[in-house]
C-alpha positions in Angstrom: -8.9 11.4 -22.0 -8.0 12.7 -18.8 -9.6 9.8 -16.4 -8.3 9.1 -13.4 -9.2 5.5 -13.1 -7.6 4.9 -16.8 -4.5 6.7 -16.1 -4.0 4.6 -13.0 -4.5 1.4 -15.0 -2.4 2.6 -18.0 0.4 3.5 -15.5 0.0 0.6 -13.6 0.2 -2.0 -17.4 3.4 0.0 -18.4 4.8 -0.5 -15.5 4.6 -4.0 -15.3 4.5 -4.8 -19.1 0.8 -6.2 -18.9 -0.6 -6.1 -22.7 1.9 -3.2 -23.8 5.7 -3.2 -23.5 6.9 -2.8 -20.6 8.3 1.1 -20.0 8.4 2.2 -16.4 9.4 5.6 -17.3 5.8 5.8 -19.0 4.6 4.6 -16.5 6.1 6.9 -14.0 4.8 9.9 -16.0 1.6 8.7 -15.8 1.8 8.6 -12.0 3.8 11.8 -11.3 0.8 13.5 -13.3 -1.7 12.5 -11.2 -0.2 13.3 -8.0 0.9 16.5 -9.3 -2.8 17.4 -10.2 -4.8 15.8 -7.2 -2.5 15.0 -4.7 -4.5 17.9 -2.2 -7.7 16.6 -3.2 -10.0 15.8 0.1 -9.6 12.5 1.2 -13.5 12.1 0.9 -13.2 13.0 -2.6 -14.5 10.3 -5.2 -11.1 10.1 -6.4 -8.8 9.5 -3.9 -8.4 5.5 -4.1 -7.5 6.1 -7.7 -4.9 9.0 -6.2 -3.3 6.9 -3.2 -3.2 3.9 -5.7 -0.9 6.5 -8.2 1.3 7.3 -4.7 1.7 3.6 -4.1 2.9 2.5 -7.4 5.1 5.6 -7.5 6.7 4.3 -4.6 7.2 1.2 -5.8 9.3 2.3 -8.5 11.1 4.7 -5.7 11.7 1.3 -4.1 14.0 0.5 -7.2 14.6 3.1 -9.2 14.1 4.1 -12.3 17.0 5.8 -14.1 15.3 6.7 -17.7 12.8 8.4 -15.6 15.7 9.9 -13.5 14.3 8.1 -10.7 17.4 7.0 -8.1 16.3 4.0 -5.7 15.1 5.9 -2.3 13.6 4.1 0.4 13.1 6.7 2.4 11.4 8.7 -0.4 9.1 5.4 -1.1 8.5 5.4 2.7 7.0 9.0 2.1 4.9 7.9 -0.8 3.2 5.6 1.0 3.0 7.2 4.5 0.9 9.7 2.5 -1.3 7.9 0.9 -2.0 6.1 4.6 -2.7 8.3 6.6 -4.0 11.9 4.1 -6.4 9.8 1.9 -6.4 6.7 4.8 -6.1 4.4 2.3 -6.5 0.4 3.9 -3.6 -0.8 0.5 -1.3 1.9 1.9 -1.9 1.3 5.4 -1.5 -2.3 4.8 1.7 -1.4 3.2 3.2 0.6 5.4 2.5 -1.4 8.4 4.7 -4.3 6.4 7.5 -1.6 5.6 7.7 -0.7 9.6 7.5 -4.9 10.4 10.6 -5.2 8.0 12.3 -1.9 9.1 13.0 -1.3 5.5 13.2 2.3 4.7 12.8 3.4 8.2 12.9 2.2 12.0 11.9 -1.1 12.6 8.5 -0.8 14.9 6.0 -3.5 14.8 3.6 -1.7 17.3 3.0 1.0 15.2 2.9 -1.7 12.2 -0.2 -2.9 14.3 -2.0 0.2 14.6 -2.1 0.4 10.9 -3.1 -3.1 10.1 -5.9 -2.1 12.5 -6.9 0.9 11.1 -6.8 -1.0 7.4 -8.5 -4.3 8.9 -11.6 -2.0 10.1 -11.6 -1.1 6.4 -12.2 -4.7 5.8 -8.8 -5.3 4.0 -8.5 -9.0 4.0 -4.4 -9.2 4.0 -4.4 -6.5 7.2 -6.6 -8.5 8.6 -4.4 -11.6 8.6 -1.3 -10.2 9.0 -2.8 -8.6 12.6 -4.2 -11.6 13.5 -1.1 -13.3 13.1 0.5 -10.8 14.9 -1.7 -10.8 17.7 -1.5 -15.1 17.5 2.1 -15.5 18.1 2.2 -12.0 19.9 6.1 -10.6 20.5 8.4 -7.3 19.1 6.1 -5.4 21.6 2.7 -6.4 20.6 1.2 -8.9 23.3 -0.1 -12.3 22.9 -3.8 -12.4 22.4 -4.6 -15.5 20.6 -7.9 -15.4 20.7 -8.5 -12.1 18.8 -5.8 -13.2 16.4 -7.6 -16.4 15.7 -10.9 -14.0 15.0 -9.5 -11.9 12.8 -7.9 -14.7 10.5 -11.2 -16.5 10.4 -12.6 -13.2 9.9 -9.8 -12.3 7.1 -10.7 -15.7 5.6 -14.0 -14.8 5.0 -13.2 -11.3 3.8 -10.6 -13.0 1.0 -10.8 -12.5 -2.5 -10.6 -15.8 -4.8 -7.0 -15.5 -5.2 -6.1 -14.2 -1.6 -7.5 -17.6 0.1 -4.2 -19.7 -0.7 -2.6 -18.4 2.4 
């Protein structure tokens, strides 16, 4: 009935075949019609998780394509996706996200300092996983981000704290 936080979810369960079969090219509606119809809303806006969430799993399925939705795999259009919902709505998943696509170099030029700058951003957020991943980064240091173990080791302990149940395996 037109809420956002539903749509995301019912997107999100199509997509991945959780209680419902699965049908990404449901699910893929579901998520173009969101973006379509807030995808300028201000960042400060209520509703913008719900909106970045909708450009991250759009870009998932941009990862791998989706043909019944005519949906060819693009990384560099799931690169987009994600950059957007980073850095218009500032989004810690997103940011987290896109720092891991720039660490890989998948979909775009490898760059692991600019990786760092948005697990940064995402771990003043509080986003456990950016968090760790910086302080790892900044533990073992190297691909142009410097050694400083001791703020790496604070922000792991930091992250461990900050986990969710599931999140504290690693």
């Amino acid at each position: 009935q037109g809420d956002i936080a539903a749509r995301v979810e019912m997107g999100r369960r199509s997509a991945q075949g959780r209680s419902m079969d699965k049908d990404e090219a449901s699910a893929a509606a579901y998520f173009r019609g969101i973006i379509s119809e807030y995808e300028n809303i201000s960042a400060r806006d209520k509703r913008s998780p719900f909106v970045a969430a909708a450009f991250l799993e759009m870009a998932r399925l941009y990862k791998t394509g989706v043909p019944e939705a005519n949906i060819a795999a693009n990384q560099a259009q799931a690169f987009s996706l994600i950059h957007h919902a980073a850095s218009y709505f500032g989004d810690p998943i997103a940011q987290f996200e896109l720092a891991k696509l720039l660490m890989s170099g998948e979909g775009v030029t490898k760059n692991t300092r600019a990786a760092a700058q948005w697990l940064l951003s995402a771990s003043r957020k509080g986003y456990a996983p950016a968090q760790a991943l910086l302080g790892n980064l900044l533990w073992h240091g190297g691909d142009g981000v410097k050694r400083v173990a001791g703020d790496g080791l604070g922000l792991l302990a930091i992250a461990r704290r900050n986990a969710l149940g599931e999140d504290k395996t690693w």
